[in-house]
C-alpha positions in Angstrom: 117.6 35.1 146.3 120.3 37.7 144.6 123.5 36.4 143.1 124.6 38.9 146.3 122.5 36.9 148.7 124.0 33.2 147.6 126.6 32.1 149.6 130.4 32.3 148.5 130.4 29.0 147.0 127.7 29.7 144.7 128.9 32.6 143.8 132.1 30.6 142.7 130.6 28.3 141.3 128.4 31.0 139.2 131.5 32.3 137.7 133.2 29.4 137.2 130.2 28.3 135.2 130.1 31.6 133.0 133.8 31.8 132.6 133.4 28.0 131.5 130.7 28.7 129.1 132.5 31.5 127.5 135.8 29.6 126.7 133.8 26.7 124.6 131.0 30.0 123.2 134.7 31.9 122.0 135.7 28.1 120.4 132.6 27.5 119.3 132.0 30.7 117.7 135.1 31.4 115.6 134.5 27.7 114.3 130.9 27.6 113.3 129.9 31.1 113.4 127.3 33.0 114.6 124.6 30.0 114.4 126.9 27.6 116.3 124.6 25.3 118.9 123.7 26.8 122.1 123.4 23.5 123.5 125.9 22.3 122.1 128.1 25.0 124.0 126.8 24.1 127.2 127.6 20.3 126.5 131.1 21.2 125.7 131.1 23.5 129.2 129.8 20.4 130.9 126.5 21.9 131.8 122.9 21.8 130.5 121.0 24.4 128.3 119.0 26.0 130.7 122.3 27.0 133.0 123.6 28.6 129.7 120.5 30.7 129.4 120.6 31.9 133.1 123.9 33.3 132.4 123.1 34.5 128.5 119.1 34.6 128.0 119.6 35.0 124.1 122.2 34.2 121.7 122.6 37.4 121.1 123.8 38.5 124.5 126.3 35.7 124.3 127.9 36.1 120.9 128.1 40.3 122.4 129.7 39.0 125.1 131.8 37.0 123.1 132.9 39.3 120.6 132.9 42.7 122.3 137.0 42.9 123.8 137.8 41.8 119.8 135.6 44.4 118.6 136.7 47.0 120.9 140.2 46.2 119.9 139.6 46.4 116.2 137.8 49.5 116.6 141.0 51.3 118.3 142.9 49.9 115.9 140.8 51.2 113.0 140.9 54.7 114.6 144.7 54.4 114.9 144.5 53.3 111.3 142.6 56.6 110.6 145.4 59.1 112.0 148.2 58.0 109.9 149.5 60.8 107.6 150.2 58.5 104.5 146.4 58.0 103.4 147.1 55.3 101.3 149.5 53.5 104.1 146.0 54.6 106.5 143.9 52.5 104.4 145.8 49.8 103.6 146.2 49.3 107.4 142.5 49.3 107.8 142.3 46.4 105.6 144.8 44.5 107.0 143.0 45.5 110.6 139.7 43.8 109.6 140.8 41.0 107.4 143.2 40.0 110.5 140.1 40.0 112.6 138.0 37.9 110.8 140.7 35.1 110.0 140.3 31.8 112.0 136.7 33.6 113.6 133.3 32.9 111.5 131.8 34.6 114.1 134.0 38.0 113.9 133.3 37.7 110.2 129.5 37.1 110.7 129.5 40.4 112.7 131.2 42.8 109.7 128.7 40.5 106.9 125.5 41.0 108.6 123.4 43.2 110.8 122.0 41.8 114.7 118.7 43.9 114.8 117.2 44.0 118.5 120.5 45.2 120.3 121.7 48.4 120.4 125.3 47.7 121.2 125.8 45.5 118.0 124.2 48.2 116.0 126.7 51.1 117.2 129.8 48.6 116.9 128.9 47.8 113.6 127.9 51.5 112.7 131.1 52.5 114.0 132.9 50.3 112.5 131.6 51.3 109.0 132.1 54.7 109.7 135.6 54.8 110.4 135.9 52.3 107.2 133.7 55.1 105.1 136.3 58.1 106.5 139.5 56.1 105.3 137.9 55.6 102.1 136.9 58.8 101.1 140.8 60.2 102.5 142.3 58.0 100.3 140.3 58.8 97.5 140.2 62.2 98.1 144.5 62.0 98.3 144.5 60.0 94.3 145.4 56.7 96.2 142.4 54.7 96.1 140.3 54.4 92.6 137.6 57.3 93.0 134.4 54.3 91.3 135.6 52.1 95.0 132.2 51.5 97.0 131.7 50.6 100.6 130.1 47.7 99.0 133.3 47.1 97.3 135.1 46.3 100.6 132.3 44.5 102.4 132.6 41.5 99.6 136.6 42.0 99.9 136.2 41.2 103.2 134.2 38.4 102.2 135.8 36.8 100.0 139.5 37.2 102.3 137.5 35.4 104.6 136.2 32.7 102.1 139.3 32.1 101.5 140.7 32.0 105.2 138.3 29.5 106.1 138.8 27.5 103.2 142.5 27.1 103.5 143.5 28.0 107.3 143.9 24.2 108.0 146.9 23.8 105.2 148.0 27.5 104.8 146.3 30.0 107.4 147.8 32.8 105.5 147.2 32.2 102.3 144.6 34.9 102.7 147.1 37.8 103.2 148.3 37.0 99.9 145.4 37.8 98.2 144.5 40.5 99.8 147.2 41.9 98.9 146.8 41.0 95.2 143.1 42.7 95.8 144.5 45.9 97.3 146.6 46.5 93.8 143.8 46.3 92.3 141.9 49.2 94.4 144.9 51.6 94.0 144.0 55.1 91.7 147.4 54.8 89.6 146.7 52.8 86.3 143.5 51.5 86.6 141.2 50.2 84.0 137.5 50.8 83.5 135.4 48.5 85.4 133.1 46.8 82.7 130.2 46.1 85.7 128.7 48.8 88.2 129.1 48.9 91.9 126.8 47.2 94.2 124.4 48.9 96.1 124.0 47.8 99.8 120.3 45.9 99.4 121.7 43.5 96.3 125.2 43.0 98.3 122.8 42.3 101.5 120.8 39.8 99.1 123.8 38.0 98.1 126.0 37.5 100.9 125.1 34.6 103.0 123.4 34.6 106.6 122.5 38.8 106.4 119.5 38.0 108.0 118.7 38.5 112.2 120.7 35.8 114.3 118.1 33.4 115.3 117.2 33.0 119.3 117.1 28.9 118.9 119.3 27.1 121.4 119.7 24.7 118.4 121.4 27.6 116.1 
């Protein structure tokens, strides 16, 4: 029988249950990240395993689900970000734009650290995402504002390590991360710069060293 064949009341009760299991997968998410227990989301929900996977039949499709209203929103955002005049105001905003996303949500910051092969809609997100971030780049360099030797790379472990440090502190001061940031963005702007002793990272060492680049895993454990 169809979900349009059931009766009303299980309908209801259908959505209630995915509506349910989305509230504790949000929760659950942004405090474990990515890997956080399938089962133990459907505890949470008050249902059992298998009902989650009716509903979501991989992690994946439930972490998409999940993150794709934030996603969309930082993407408009970033575009917004993009037409500014003031290409140094355009890429500071970016970074505040991401680093804002990823503060208080593992899993948000899981999605910019790491690739989800086997899904095209996390691969254009993610490509989009970068792209827009590659186009505010190369303005502000191009305008004298950013330091011309500033990678992609660069900003991938910026992001990582503003959200190091927002998970590390958020429970005694949640935004002790903008500080930094802010320190780091000094740091990438063109006027008095010093010569950067070590080279840039290239994208395979970066994806070597950051933590958890590789597929998510399909386990109901996580």
């Amino acid at each position: 029988m169809s979900s349009r064949d059931a009766p009303p009341s299980a309908r209801r009760d259908a959505h209630r249950n995915r509506q349910r299991l989305l509230e504790c997968a949000r929760r659950a998410f942004a405090e474990r990240g990515a890997e956080a227990a399938l089962d133990g989301i459907a505890r949470e929900a008050g249902l059992v395993v298998g009902t989650l996977y009716r509903h979501f039949p991989t992690r994946l499709e439930l972490l998409w689900t999940v993150l794709e209203p934030k996603l969309r929103r930082v993407i408009d955002e970033m575009t917004a970000s993009l037409g500014q005049e003031d290409p140094w105001e355009a890429f500071r905003g970016l970074l505040e734009v991401l680093c804002t996303a990823q503060a208080g949500d593992r899993a948000f910051a899981d999605f910019l650290a790491r690739r989800f092969p086997g899904d095209n809609r996390t691969e254009v997100a993610h490509n989009e995402i970068c792209g827009l971030a590659h186009q505010v780049l190369l303005r502000a360099q191009e305008a004298g504002a950013v330091r011309p030797d500033v990678t992609g790379a660069d900003l991938l472990v910026l992001l990582w390590a503003s959200g190091c440090v927002s998970e590390t502190t958020q429970h005694v001061a949640p935004s002790m991360w903008r500080r930094h940031l802010h320190l780091a963005m000094d740091g990438l702007r063109a006027s008095n710069r010093s010569d950067l002793r070590e080279p840039a990272w290239d994208l395979e060492l970066l994806s070597r060293a950051l933590p958890g680049r590789q597929a998510v895993s399909r386990s109901a454990s996580g």
